[in-house]
C-alpha positions in Angstrom: -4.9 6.7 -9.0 -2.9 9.8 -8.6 -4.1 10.4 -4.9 -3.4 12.8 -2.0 -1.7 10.0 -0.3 1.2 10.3 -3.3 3.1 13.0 -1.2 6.6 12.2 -2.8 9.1 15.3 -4.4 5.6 17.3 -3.5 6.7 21.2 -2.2 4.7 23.6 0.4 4.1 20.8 3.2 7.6 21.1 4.4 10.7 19.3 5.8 10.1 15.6 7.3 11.2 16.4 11.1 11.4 12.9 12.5 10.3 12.1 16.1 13.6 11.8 18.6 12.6 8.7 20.3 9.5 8.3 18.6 7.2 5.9 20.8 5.5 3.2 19.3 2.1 4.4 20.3 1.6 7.7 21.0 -2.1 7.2 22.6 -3.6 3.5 23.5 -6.1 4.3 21.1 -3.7 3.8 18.2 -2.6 0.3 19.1 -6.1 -0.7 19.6 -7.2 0.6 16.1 -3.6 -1.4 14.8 -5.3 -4.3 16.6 -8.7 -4.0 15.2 -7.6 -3.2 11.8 -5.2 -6.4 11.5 -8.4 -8.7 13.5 -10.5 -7.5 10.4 -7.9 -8.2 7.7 -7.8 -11.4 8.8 -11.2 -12.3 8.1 -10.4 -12.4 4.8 -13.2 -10.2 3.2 -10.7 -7.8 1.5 -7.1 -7.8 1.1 -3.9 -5.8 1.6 -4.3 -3.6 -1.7 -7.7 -3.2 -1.3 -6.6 -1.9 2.3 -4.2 0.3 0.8 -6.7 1.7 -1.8 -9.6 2.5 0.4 -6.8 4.4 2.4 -6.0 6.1 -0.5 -9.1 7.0 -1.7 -10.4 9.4 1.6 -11.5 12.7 0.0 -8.1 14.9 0.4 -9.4 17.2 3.2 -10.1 14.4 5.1 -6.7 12.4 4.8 -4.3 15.6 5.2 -5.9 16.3 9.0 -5.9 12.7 10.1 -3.4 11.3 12.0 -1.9 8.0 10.9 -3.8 5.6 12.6 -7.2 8.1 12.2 -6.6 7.2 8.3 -6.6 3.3 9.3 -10.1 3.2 10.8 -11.6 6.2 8.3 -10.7 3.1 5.8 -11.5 0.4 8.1 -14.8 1.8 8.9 -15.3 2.2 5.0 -14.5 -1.1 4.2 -16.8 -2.6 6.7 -19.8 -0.5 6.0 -19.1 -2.0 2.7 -19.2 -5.4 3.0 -22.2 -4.9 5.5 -20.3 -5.8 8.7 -21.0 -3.1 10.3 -24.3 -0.8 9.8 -24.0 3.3 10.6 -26.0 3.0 13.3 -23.6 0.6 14.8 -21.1 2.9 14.0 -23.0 6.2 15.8 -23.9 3.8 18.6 -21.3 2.3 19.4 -23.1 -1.2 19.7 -23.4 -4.3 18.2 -27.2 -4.3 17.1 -27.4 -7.1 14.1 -26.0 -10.5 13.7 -22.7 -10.5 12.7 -22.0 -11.1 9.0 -20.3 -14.3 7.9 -16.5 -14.6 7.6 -14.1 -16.9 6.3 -11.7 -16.6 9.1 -11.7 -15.3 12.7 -8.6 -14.1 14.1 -8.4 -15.4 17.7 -6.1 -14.4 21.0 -3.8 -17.8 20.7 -3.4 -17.7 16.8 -2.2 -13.6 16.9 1.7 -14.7 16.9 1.7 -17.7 14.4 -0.9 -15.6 12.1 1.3 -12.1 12.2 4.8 -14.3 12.3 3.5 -16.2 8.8 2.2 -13.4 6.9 0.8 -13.4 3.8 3.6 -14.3 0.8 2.7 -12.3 -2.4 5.5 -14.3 -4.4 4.0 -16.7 -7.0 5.4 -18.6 -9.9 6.4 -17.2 -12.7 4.9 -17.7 -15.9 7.6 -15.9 -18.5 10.9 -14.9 -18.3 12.1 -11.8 -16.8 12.0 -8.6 -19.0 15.1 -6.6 -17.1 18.3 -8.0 -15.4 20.7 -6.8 -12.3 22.2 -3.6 -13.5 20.0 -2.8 -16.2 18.7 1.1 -17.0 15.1 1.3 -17.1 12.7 3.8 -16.9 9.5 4.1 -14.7 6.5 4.6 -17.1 5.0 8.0 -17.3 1.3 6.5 -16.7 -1.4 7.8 -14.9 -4.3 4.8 -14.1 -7.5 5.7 -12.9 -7.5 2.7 -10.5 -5.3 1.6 -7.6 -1.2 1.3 -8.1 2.3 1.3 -6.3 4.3 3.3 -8.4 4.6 6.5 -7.2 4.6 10.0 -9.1 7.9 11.6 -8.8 9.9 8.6 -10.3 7.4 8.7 -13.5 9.3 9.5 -16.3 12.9 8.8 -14.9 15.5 6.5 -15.4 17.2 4.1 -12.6 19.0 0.8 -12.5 17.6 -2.6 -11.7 19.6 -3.2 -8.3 17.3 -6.6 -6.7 15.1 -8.9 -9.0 12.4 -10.3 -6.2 11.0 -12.9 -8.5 7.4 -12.8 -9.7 4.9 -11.3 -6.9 0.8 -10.3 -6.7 0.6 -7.4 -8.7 -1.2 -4.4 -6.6 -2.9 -2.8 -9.9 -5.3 -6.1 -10.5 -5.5 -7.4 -6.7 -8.0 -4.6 -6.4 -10.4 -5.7 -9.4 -12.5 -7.8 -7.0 -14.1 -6.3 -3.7 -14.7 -9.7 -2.7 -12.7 -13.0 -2.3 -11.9 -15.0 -4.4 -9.5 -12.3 -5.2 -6.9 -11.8 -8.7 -4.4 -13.1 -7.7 -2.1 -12.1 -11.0 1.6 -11.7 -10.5 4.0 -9.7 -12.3 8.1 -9.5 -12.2 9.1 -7.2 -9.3 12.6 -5.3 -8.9 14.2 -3.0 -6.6 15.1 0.5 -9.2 17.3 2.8 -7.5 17.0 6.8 -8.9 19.6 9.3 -8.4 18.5 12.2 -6.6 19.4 14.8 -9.7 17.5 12.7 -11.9 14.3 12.8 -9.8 14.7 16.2 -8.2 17.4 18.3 -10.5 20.9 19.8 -11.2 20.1 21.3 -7.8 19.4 18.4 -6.1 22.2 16.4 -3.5 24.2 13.7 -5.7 24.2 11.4 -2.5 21.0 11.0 -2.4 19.6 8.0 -3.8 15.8 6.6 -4.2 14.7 3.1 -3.9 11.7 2.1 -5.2 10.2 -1.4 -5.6 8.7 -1.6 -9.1 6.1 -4.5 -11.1 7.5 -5.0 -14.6 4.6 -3.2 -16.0 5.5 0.3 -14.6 9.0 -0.3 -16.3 10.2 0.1 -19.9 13.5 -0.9 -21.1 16.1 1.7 -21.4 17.5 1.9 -25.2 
């Protein structure tokens, strides 16, 4: 899905000016909605792509006046209403008002650390060979799906070398074909491309500059 959130190489929205000293929070209210929004992940009712996606997916208006953690709830809040643990009057209440929904898992005070230090590993076994090797030329695929993927526009079409080979890993493009656990869990080849900054941006571009981008096999073709 070529969404709003694909801001890369884009022009008229300016220079990145980062923060000097940027805090971690800059209102309590954000690391409360960090905290809610990683309490309902672990419930297991959707996972990280599906997170990403329903991010992704906010109506453009909406995305480019939100804050960071604005965008987490607006998805949050999406994927509850969803899955019907939460109701909108709920929401404009502010108030539990129905039994809670079943859950798989419930992400309590004493687990937070051994829950957040363990993760969730995306790297599975591989069932074929590797198509591209350390050093190789490849080129990121010039493909436009409807649905949810990691590859972003600007390096579409361009050529990089294969600089990491991660092993095979859950592939983002079919971890969203389920809104509901049991989830596709299909894995795909993943490698670390980097693109030189006059491929991607031009003869006017700054040669020093240098793109990294993690890419699934399937958004790569072999260089000839």
């Amino acid at each position: 899905m070529n969404g709003v959130h694909d801001m890369g190489g884009m022009q008229g929205f300016g220079r990145v000016l980062p923060e000097p000293d940027e805090p971690l929070f800059h209102a309590p209210w954000e690391s409360r909605a960090m905290a809610v929004t990683v309490a309902m992940g672990a419930s297991g009712q959707w996972n990280i792509d599906l997170a990403r996606a329903a991010r992704e997916s906010l109506p453009p208006s909406v995305y480019l006046s939100s804050s960071y953690y604005e965008i987490w709830i607006r998805a949050l809040t999406q994927l509850t209403l969803e899955r019907g643990m939460v109701t909108a009057r709920e929401l404009a209440s502010g108030h539990m008002q129905d039994p809670p929904a079943p859950v798989a898992r419930v992400l309590k005070l004493d687990t937070v650390d051994a829950a957040l230090a363990a993760g969730t590993p995306t790297l599975r076994k591989a069932t074929s060979p590797a198509r591209f090797a350390l050093g190789q030329l490849v080129r990121a695929r010039n493909i436009h799906p409807q649905g949810h993927t990691r590859l972003p526009r600007y390096v579409r079409g361009h050529t990089g070398k294969v600089v990491m080979v991660h092993g095979a890993h859950i592939y983002p493009d079919s971890h969203v074909d389920k809104a509901l656990p049991p989830f596709n869990s299909h894995a795909e080849w993943l490698y670390t491309v980097v693109f030189e900054g006059p491929e991607l941006w031009g003869e006017g571009a700054d040669p020093q500059v240098q793109v990294s981008v993690d890419a699934w096999e399937p958004y790569l073709e072999a260089v000839l």
